[in-house]
N, C-alpha and C positions, 0 to 999 in steps of 0.2 A: 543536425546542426542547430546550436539554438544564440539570433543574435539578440543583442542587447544595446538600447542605447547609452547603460550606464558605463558597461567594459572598455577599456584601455586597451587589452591587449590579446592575443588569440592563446588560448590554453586547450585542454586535452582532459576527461574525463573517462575511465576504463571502469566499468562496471560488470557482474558476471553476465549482462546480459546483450549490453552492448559501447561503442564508443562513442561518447557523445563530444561535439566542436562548440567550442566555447569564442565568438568573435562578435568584435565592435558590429555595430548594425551599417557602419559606412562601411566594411573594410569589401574589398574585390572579390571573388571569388575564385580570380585566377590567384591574389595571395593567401588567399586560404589554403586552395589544395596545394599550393610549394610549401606550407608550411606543413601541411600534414603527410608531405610526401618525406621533407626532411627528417621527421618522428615517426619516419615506417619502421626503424628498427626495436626503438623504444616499444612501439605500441605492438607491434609482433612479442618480443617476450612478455612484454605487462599482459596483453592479452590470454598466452598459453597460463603465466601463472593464474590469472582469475578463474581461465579453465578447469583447471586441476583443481582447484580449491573447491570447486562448487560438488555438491555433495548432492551424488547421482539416485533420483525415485527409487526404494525399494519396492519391487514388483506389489509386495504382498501391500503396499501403501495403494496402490493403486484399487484396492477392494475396498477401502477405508478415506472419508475426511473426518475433518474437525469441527466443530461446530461450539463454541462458548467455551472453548478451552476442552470440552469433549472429543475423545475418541466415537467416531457412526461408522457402524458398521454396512458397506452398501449391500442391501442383498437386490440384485438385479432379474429381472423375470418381463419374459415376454407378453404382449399382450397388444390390442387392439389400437388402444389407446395411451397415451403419453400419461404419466401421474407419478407422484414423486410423495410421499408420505412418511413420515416419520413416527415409530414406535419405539418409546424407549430411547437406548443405544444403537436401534437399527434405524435406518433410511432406505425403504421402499422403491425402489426404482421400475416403473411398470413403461417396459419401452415398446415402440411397434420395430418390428424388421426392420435395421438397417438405420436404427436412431444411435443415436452415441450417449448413452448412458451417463458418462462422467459430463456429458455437457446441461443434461437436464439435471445433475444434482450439481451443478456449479449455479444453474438459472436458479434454483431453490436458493442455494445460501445468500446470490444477490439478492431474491423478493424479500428472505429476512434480514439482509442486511439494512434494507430500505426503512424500514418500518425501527429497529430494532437501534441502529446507531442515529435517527434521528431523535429517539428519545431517548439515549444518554446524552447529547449534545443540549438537548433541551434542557434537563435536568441538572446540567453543570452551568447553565448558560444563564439562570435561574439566581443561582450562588454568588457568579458575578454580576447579577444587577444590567446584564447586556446582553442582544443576543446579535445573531449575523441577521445580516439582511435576505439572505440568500442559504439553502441550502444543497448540497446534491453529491451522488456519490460519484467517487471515482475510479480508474481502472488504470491506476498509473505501474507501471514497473518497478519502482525503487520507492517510491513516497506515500507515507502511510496518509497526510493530513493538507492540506496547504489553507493559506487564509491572505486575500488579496485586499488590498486599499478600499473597494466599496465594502468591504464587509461580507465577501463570499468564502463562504465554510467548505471544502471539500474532504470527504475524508471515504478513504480505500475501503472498498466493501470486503476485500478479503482481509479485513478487521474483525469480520463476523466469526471467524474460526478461530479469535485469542479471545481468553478468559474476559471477565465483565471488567477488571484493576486494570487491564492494558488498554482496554476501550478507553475507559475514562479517562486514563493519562494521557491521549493522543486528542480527543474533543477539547481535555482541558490547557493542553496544547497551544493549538491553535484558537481556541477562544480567548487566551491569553494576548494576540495577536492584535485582537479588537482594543486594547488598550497600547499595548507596544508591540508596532509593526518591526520589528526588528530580533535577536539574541541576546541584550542587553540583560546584566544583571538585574533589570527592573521588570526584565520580562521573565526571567527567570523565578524570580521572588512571588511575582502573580500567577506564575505555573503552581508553585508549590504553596501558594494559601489554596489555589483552588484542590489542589491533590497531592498535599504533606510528603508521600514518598514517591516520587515523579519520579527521582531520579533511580532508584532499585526499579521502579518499573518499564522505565524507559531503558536500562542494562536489561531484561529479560525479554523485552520487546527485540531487541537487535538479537540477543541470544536465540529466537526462534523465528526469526524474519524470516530466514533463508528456507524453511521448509513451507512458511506462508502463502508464501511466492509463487510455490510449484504448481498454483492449480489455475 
């Protein structure tokens, strides 16, 4: 449930992952749940359909991520000690008994995310003559970027697994933000001095969200 002091009115959010309540910061909480009790039927089919729709792990994906728009191969192997190394197209996986392998190559593409989308944000940040006050990644479900009133940058570490054009468009994004807090055509127009085809790249960004997501 997320309230808000700007909202008027209680709404409903279906996503494939979960449903989220949209209410005024005063409203009751007994009229919350009659409202969301009166959209149980609504949110029962909205729900099935997003189910169906979401497009189920192929096994053999599970031997495999992404990394800079890259296909890595995980090759995983036992061993004493935890290490996670990259050769090539492969990613080294050296786990002890009873570690969980995809979780130490998921810790690896966050430490490169860190280092990795801070300096494309820098880089575009640069360009606009501005930077954020604030940096740090995020671990959001649905949101690749966000950028708040004091000048706080966030952006989605599972960004590290699209191409370096998707990075930039989503840093140049939300740096955009630092001049217009808003969607305005003026914010839009400072999207695209900063990154000319934002919007093809922002269509290929949605186009492969959904598989971004899975890890």
């Amino acid at each position: 449930m997320r309230r808000s002091r700007r909202r008027r009115t209680l709404g409903l959010t279906v996503t494939a992952r979960e449903v989220r309540i949209h209410a005024p910061s005063w409203t009751p909480r007994a009229e919350i749940e009659s409202y969301v009790r009166q959209q149980h039927d609504w949110l029962r089919r909205t729900w099935a359909r997003m189910q169906s729709s979401v497009a189920r792990p192929d096994p053999a994906s599970q031997n495999e991520l992404h990394y800079l728009g890259r296909r890595l191969r995980l090759d995983v192997r036992c061993s004493l000690f935890q290490e996670v190394r990259r050769c090539g197209d492969t990613l080294h996986v050296y786990v002890p008994p009873g570690a969980d392998p995809r979780a130490l190559a998921r810790d690896w593409l966050v430490s490169r995310a860190r280092r990795l989308l801070a300096w494309r944000l820098a880089r575009i940040a640069r360009a606009l003559g501005q930077a954020p006050s604030r940096f740090a990644l995020s671990d959001a479900q649905t949101q690749w970027g966000s950028c708040n009133r004091r000048g706080h940058i966030r952006l989605n570490w599972r960004l590290v697994q699209a191409p370096l054009a998707l990075i930039d468009y989503v840093a140049a994004h939300e740096l955009a933000h630092l001049v217009h807090l808003d969607h305005s055509p003026r914010f839009w127009a400072q999207v695209i001095a900063l990154c000319p085809d934002a919007l093809a790249r922002r269509a290929e960004l949605r186009r492969m969200g959904t598989a971004l997501f899975q890890i």
